[in-house]
N, C-alpha and C positions, 0 to 999 in steps of 0.2 A: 412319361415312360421311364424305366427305371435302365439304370445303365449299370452295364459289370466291368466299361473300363479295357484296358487290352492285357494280357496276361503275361506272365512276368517273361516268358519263353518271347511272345512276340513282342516285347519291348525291347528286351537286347538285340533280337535281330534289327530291330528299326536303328539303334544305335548303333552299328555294325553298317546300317544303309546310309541314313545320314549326318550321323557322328554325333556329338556333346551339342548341348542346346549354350556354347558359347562362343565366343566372337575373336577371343584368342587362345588358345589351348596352348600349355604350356607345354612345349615339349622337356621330357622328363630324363634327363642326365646321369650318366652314371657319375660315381664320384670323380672318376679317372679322368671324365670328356670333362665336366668343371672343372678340375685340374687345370687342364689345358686351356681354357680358356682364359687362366692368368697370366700368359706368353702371348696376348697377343694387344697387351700395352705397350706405345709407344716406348715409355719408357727401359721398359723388361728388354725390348729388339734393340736399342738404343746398347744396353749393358750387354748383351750377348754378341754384339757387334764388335764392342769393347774387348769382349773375352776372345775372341776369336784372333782378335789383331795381336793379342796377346800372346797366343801361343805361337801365333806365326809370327812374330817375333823374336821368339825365346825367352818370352819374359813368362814361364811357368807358374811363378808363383801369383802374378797379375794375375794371371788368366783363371787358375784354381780359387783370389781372393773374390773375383769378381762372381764366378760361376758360385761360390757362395753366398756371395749377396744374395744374387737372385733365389736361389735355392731356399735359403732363407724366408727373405721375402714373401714369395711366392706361397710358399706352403703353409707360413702365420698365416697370410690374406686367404687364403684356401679355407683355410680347418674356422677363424672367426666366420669368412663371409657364409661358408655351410651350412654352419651349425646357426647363425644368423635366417638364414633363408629357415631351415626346416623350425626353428622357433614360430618364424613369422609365420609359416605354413600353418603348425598347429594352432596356434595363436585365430589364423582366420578359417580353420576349420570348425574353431567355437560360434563363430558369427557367420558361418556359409546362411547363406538364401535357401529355405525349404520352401517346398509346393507340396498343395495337399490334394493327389491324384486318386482317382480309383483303378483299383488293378487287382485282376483277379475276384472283382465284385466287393470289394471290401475298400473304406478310403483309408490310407495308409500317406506319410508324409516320406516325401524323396528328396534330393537336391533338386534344385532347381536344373543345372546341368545333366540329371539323367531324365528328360521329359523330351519326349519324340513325337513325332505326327501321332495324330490319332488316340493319344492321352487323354480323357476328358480329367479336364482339372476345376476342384473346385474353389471359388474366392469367393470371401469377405470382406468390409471393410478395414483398412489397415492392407491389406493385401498389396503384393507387387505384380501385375501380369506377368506371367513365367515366359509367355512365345504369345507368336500371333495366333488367332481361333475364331471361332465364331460362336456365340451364346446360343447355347441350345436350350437351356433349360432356366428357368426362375425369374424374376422382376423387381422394379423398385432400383435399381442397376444404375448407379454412374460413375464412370471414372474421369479422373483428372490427368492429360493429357501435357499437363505445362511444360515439363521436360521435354517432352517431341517437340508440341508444335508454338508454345509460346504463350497458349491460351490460357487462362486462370481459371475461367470457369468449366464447372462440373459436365460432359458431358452424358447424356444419357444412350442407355443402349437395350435398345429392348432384342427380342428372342431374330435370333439371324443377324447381327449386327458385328461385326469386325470389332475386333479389338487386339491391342496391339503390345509388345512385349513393353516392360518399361513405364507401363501407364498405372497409376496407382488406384485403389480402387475406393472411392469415398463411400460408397452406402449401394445395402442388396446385396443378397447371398445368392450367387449363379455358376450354374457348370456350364465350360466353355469345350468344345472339340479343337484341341490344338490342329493349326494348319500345318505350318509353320514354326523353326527353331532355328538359334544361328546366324549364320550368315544368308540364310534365306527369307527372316524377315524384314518389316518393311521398313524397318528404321536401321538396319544392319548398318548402313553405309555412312548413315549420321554419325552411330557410334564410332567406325572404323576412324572417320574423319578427325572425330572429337578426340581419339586415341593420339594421333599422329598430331597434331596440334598440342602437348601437353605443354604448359609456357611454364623452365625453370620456374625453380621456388627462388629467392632473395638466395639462401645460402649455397645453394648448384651456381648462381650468376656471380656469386663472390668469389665459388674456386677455378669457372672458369676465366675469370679476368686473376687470381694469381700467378694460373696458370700459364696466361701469356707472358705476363712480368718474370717469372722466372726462365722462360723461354728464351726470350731479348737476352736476361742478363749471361746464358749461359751460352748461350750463341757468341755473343758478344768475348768474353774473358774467353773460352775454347780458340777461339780463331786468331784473338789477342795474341796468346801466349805462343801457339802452335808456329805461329809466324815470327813472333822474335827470338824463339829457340832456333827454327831452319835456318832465318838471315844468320844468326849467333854460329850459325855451322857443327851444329846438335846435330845427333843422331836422327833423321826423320821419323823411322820408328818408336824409337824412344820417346820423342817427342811428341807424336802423336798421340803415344800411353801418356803421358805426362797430362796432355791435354785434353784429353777425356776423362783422366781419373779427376782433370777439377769439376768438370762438367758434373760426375757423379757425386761430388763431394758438396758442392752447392747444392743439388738435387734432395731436397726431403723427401728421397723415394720411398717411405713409409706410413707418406701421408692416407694412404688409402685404410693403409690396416686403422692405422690410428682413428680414423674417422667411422671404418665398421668395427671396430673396438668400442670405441664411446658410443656408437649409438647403441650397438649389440645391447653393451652391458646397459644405458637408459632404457632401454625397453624390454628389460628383465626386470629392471627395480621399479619399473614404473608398474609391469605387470601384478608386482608382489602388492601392489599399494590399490590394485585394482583399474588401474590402467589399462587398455588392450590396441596397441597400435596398430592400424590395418596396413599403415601405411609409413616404413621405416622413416623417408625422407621429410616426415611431416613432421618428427620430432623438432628440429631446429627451429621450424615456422613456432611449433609450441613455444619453444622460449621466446623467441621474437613477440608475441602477441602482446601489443598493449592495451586493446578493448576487445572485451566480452559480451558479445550480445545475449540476450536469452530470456525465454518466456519468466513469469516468476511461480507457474506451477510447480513446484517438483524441487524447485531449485532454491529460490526463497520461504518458499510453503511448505507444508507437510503433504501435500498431493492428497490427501484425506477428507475429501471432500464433502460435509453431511448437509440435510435437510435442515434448515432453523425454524422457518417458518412457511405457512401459505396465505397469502392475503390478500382480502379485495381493495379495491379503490380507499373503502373506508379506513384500512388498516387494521381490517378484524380478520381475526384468522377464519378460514371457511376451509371445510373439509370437503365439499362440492368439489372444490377448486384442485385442491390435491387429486382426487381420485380421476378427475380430467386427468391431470397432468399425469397420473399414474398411467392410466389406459394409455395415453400419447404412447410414454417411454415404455412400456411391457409391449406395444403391439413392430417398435421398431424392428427391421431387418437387420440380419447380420450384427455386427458386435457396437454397444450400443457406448456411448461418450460417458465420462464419469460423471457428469452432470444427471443424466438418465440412470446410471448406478445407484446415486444418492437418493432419487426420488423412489425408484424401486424398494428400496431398503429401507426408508426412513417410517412408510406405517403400505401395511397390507391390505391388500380391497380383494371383494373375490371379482373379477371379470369374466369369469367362465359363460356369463348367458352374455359375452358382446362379442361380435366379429370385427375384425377387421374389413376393411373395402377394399382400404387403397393407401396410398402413401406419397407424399411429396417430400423424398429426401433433402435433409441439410446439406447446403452450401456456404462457402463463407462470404458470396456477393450477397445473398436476402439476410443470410446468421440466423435460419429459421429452419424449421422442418414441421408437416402437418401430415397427421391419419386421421383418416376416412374414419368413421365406426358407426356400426347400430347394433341397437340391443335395450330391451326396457324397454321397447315402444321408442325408442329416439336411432334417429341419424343425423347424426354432427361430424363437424368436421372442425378439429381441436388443431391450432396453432401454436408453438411455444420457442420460444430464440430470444434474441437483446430486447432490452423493452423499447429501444427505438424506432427497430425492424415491428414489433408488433403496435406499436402506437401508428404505424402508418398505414397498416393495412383494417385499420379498426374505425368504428364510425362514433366519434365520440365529439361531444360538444367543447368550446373552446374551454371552459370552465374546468368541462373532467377532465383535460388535456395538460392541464395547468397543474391539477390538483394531483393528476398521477406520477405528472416528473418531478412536483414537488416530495412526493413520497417515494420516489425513485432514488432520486439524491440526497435525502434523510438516511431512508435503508444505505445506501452507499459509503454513505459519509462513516456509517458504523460501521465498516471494514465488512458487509456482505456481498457477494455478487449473486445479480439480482437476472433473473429473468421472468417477462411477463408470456402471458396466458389469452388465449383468444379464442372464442367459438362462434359456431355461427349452425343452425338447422339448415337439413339438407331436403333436396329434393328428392324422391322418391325412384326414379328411371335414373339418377346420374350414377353409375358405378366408374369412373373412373374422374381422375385429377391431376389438374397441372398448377404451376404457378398464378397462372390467371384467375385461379378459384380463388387465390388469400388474397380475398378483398370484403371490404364491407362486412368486416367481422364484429361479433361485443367481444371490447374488453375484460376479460376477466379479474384482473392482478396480478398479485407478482409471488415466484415462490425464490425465497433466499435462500442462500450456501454460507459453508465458511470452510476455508481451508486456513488454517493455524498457522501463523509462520515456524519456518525450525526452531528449534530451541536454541541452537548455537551459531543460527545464520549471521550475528551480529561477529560473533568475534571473526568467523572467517570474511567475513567483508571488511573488517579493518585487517586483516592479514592481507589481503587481495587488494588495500589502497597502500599498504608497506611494500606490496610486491611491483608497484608503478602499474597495476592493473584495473583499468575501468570497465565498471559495469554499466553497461546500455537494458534497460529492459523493453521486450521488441512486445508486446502483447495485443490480444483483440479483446480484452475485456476494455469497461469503461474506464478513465479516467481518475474517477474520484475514488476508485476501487485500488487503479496501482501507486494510487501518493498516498493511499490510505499503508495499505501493504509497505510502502519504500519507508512511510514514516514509523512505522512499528520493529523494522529490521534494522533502522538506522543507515539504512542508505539516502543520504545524501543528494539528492537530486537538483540541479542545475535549471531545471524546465520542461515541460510536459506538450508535447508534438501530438496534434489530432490527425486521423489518416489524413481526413480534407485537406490539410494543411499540406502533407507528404506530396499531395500530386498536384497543386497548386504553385510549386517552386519548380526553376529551373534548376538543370543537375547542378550550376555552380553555387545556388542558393542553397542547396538543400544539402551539400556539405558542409557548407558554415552551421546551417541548424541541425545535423545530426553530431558534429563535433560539441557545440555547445551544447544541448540537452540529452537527457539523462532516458526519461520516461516518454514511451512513444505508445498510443492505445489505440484501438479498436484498425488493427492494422490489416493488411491482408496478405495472403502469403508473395504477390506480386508485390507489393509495399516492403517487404522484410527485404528482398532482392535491392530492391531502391536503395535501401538504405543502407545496408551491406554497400554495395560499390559506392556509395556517398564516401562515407567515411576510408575508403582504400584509397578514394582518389586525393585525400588528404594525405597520404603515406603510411596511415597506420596499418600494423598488421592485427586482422580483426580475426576475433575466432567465432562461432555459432553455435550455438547449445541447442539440439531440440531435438524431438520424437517423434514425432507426430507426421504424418503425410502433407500436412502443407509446410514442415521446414523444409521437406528434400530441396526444394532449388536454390531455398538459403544455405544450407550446409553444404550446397557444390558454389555455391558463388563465394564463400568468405575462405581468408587463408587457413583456416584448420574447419573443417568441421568435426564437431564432436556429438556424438549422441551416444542413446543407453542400451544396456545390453535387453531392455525388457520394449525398445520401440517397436515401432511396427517395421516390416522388411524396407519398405522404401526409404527409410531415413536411415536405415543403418546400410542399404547399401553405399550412400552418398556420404557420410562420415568416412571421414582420414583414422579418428582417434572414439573407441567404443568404453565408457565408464562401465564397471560392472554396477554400480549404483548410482542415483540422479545425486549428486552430491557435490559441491563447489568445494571441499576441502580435497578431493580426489582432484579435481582439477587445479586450484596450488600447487600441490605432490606432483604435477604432471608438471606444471608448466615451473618451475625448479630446477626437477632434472631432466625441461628443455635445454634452460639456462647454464646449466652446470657441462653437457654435454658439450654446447656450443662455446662455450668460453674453454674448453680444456681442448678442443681442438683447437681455434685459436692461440691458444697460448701456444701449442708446440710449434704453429706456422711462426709463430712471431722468433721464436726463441730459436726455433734450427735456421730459419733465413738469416736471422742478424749474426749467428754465432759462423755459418756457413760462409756466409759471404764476407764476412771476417776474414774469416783463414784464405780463403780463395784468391781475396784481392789483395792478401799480405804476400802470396807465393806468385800472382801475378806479377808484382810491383819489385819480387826481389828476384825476378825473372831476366830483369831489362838489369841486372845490378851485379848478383852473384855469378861468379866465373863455372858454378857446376849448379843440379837441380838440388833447392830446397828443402823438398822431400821427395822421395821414389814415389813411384804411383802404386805399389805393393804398402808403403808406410801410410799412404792418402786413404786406399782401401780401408786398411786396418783400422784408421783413426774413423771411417766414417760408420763401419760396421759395428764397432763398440759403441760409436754415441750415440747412433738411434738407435740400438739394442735397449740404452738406457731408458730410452725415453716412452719404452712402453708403459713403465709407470706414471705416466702422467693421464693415464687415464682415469689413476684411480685421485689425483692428488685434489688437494682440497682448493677450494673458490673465495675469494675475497667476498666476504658479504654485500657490500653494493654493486657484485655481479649477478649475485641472485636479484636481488631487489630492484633492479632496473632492466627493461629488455636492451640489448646492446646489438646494433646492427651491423652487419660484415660492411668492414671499413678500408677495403682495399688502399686508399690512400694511407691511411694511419698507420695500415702493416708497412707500405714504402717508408714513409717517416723513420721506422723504428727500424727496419732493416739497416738504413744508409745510417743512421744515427751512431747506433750501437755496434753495428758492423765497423764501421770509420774508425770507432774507441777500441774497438777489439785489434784493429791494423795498425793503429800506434803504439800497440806496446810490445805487438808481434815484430815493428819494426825495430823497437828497442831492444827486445829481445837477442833479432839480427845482429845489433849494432855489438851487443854484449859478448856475445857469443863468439862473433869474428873477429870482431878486432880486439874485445880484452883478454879473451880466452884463446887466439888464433884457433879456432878450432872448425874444420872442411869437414867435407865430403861427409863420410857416417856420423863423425861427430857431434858436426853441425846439425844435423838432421834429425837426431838423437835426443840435444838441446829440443830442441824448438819443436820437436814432437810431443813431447813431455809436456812443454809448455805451452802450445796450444791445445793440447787436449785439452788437459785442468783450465784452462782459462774456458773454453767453449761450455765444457761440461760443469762444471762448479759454480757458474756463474747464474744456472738455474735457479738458485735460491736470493739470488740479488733482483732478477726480472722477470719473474713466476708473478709479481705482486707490482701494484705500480706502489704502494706501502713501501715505507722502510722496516730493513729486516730489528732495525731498533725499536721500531714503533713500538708503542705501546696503545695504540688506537685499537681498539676491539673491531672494528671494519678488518682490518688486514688478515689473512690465512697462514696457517704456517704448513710447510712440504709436509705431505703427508709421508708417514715412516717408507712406502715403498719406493717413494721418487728418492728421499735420502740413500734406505738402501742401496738402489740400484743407482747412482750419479756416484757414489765413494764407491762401490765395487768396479763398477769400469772404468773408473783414474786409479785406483788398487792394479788392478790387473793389465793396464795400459803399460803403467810405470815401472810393473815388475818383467811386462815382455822387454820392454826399451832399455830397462837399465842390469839385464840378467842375461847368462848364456842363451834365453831365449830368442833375444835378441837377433844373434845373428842370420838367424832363418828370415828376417825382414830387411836385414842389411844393415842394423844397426850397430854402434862400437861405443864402448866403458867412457864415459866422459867423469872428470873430478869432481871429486864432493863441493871444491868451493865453488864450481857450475853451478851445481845443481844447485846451491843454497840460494845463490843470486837469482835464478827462474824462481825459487819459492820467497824472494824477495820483489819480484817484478810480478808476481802473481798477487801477492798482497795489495801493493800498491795500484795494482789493475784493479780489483775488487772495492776498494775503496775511492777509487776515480768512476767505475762503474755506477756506486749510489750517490756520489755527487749527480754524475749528468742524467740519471732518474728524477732526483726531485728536480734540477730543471725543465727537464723534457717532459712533465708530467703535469708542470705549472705551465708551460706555453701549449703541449696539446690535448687540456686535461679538458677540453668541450669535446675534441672528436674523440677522443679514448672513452668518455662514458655517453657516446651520442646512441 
């Protein structure tokens, strides 16, 4: 019966009844409520706390320096993370999920999210079920369920049968009456579950554990100081400003912007390069990835799949045989595999006087599919899949048996893949079929393909073994096909894993053999799963290439999944990262500037902790010493508001080339290392400083403050170009980076601008006072000599922790 669908009037109302056919709706913000949502970080209440104590104090200008931090702050993280989000938005409004419904009697493509009860929707293979429904109309119908319930294999669903949102659809073109959408279907709860369950990535569990390390240490120095000021018989409010302002001054309260900064700007460039992130956070994973699984269609081949030859047992070509295999592939339902493409295309028959009967869709547990047909006086029933799957179901003497996989692995060996042919005459009353029919078939032969390797897969595989990136190829073709394929591209292979082999190990076995070989074949989509968590539970971070409806459960089980913008809906739902083309030199360019991302955030945690907690514990330490405070906490403000101002450019700055070429994992110990290292080096000369200043210069209160402002700015901020690299800035080693113009820029503009408020009428607005030239010359002589003890204890510290620094 023909269906017209629900019309456009009563769809909206249905959406209006039971809402978006999704499971979280985003509720939609104006600029102003995001705004506000910046004020409700710890941190942000923490300084506004600060500010308040400030004016109720008297201390106005505290309280005005800090209310500009925040302000500050706030409204950079604002305007990146926005304009971030509405990128990403548009970015996944290219790869939104369409359904192709009928409405209004006409079939027209919708999102998936506007489909409501009573939608008949129609699917194909490749297809994602859009909601729950019932199959009212068509046959030949299975989908794969593996994502729900666990199961691999195909089930089938004839007319009246439930089917469920989430379920992919392998083969048969059928209209379903949606029941069901949302949270009213029957996997709703699963998803809800699997939502609230997301397990950090490696780089969220890195910043939550710095985040506790800087916790401790600020807790710790706050309470410190705040107590030997009160016993010292300080002002208590004062003190408390004092002791908050170090609190804020160790605090890299920037680190947010700086991390949606660098990813922002990577997932613009990565855009430009044909990249398409679905999933911001997955960038970092990107760089982190040191194996690459992935079919070798598409990705080592040309995807271009043609006819070679068609041959019987004897090796003579027979056009019989073809035109079987033609009828097979022209009578398929729904969208037929490129294998079927090739044979369609490769030489034309007319079929017009055959019918179809019936159809036994492909699955990848038999790797076969058979139709029914009669016409000419004949009804046969034609088999065609791996020549293994048809050697078993065929009735052949041990001789031909012999003689056909000898000619199977001949054809093989010369870079074809090969599938065989099977028929068998039918009975006259039997109109329908199941798997039970493909038995006792004749073998027909075999008809061969070629798909051509890329032209330039070689050089990018020796780019991708320069970049510390291994290629694993996960495929279900034979064997002799992917060593044929690896040895033509120049991939390197280690060893070659049969499925049999894959589910005959235990999990702990079968990590050691997916780490050590290379080529894995005739797998199955439950197999790819396998061996994806084989290899994580070794520690690597693994990425997954595929398209196709049986990657989906591998590209949600590996740490990136990546597919293409031309897969079918179900694999590019399950994808983190969407290539606009199947191309491994796109995936380099991605996973680059993972690396480049991840290491520039890094760098600034390394470099503002060590330089912070420098200063912090030099004003702690001259706390218990000096008779007045070291610096006001208006002069702390100022010193901290200028230096991470600076440090916005380090987004853009450049990466030491064996940062790119190796993935480097967040090393929360190695950041403590460098902090207490460099920090320690930064306190001795801040003490020297002190010592200089008081006792050779006598010089108190603004003076003093004045000194040592100066000079631990430039020492904090200048000293970027000494620890930006673990290189020396001498080097002449082509590995090493040099500051990119903007981080220069901006590091001499705010020691410029620092030293001209410190040492100018401007001054006084901070409380600052005129100290002598030959001061100042000795700070620019302690400055020196700090920088130059600074690339001393680099190349030490770099020789004792140069395993965890590039681990």
């Amino acid at each position: 019966m023909p269906y017209i669908g629900l019309s456009t009037k009563e769809a909206q109302d249905r959406i209006i009844q039971y809402g978006k056919n999704v499971f979280i709706e985003r509720e939609k913000q104006s600029a102003f409520s995001t705004f506000l949502e910046e004020f409700k970080s710890p941190l942000i209440i923490m300084l506004i706390v600060a500010a308040i104590i400030s004016f109720i104090s008297g201390s106005t200008i505290s309280g005005v320096l800090i209310l500009v931090i925040i302000l500050a702050s706030s409204c950079i993280d604002f305007v990146i993370s926005y304009k971030s989000q509405k990128a990403a938005d548009a970015l996944a409004n290219q790869i939104m999920a369409k359904a192709l419904v009928i409405r209004d009697g006409v079939e027209q493509e919708i999102p998936v999210s506007d489909i409501v009860p009573g939608d008949i929707a129609i699917l194909q293979a490749g297809s994602v079920v859009p909601a729950d429904g019932i199959v009212v109309e068509g046959h030949d119908f299975y989908t794969n369920e593996s994502s729900l319930t666990g199961e691999s294999a195909p089930v089938e669903k004839l007319i009246g049968a439930e089917v469920y949102l989430g379920s992919g659809v392998v083969s048969g073109r059928v209209k379903i009456e949606v029941q069901h959408t949302g949270y009213n279907t029957k996997f709703a709860n699963i998803v809800a579950l699997l939502q609230k369950q997301e397990t950090p990535g490696e780089f969220e569990r890195g910043i939550a554990q710095f985040s506790y390390l800087i916790t401790r240490v600020v807790i710790f120095m706050t309470v410190f100081v705040f107590v030997v000021y009160a016993i010292k018989g300080q002002d208590i409010f004062e003190s408390l400003i004092f002791a908050l302002a170090l609190a804020v001054g160790i605090t890299p309260e920037l680190l947010p912007m700086i991390i949606a900064l660098n990813v922002s700007k990577a997932s613009i460039r990565m855009s430009h390069k044909g990249v398409i992130v679905k999933k911001l956070s997955a960038i970092e994973n990107f760089g982190g990835m040191n194996i690459l699984c992935t079919d070798k269609t598409g990705t080592l081949t040309e995807d271009k799949i043609t006819v070679v030859r068609c041959v019987d047992i004897q090796g003579n070509d027979s056009d019989e045989l073809l035109q079987l295999a033609y009828i097979d592939s022209s009578f398929h339902t729904g969208s037929r595999s490129p294998l079927d493409e090739a044979i369609v295309q490769f030489k034309q028959f007319d079929i017009s006087l055959y019918k179809k009967i019936d159809e036994i869709p492909f699955d990848f547990e038999r790797r076969r599919d058979s139709i029914a047909f009669e016409g000419q006086g004949k009804r046969m029933l034609i088999s065609k899949g791996s020549p293994e799957s048809i050697l078993d179901i065929t009735v052949v003497t041990p001789e031909e048996k012999i003689k056909a996989l000898a000619l199977f692995e001949s054809l093989s060996q010369q870079g074809y893949r090969v599938l065989g042919v099977a028929m068998k005459t039918l009975e006259a009353e039997q109109n329908t079929f199941s798997k039970q029919d493909e038995q006792k078939m004749q073998f027909g032969g075999f008809i061969t393909f070629i798909d051509p390797p890329k032209q330039d897969v070689k050089e990018v595989l020796l780019d991708l073994e320069k970049r510390n990136i291994e290629i694993k190829v996960i495929t279900g073709d034979h064997r002799l096909i992917a060593e044929q394929i690896a040895s033509q591209v120049g991939l390197v292979s280690k060893g070659t894993v049969e499925a049999s082999e894959v589910d005959s190990l235990s999990d702990e076995e079968l990590s050691e053999v997916a780490e050590k070989n290379t080529l894995f074949v005739r797998v199955t989509p439950l197999q790819k799963n396998k061996l994806i968590a084989a290899l994580q539970r070794k520690g690597n971070v693994v990425g997954y290439m595929g398209d196709g409806i049986n990657d989906a459960p591998a590209l949600r089980t590996a740490d990136v999944g990546i597919s293409v913008n031309n897969a079918v809906d179900v694999a590019k739902e399950a994808a983190d990262i969407i290539l606009l083309s199947k191309s491994l030199q796109q995936l380099v360019d991605g996973v680059v500037e993972g690396r480049r991302t991840l290491a520039n955030t890094v760098k600034y945690i390394t470099m503002a902790v060590s330089s912070n907690f420098g200063n912090m514990f030099s004003m702690t330490g001259a706390s218990l010493v000096l008779p007045f405070l070291p610096m006001l906490p208006t002069q702390i403000l100022l010193n901290n508001l200028l230096y991470e101002s600076s440090q916005f450019a380090l987004t853009f700055d450049n990466v030491d080339e064996d940062v790119l070429n190796k993935p480097h994992p967040w090393n929360i110990s190695f950041i403590k290392k460098f902090m207490f290292v460099f920090g320690a080096m930064s306190s001795i000369f801040d003490f020297l400083a002190f010592f200089v200043l008081y006792k050779v210069f006598s010089l108190s209160g603004s003076g003093f403050q004045t000194g040592w402002f100066i000079e631990s700015f430039a020492s904090q901020t200048l000293v970027i170009f000494l620890i930006r690299s673990r290189f020396s800035i001498f080097s002449k080693n082509l590995m090493g980076s040099r500051a990119h113009k903007w981080v220069v820029i901006s590091s001499w503009t705010a020691v410029i601008i620092a030293w001209i408020v410190a040492l100018t009428s401007l001054g006084k607005v901070f409380g600052f006072a005129t100290i002598s030239t030959p001061a100042i010359a000795a700070i620019i002589g302690i400055l020196i000599v700090y920088y130059i003890a600074v690339e001393i204890t680099k190349y030490f510290f770099y020789r004792k922790f140069a395993t965890e620094a590039r681990a």
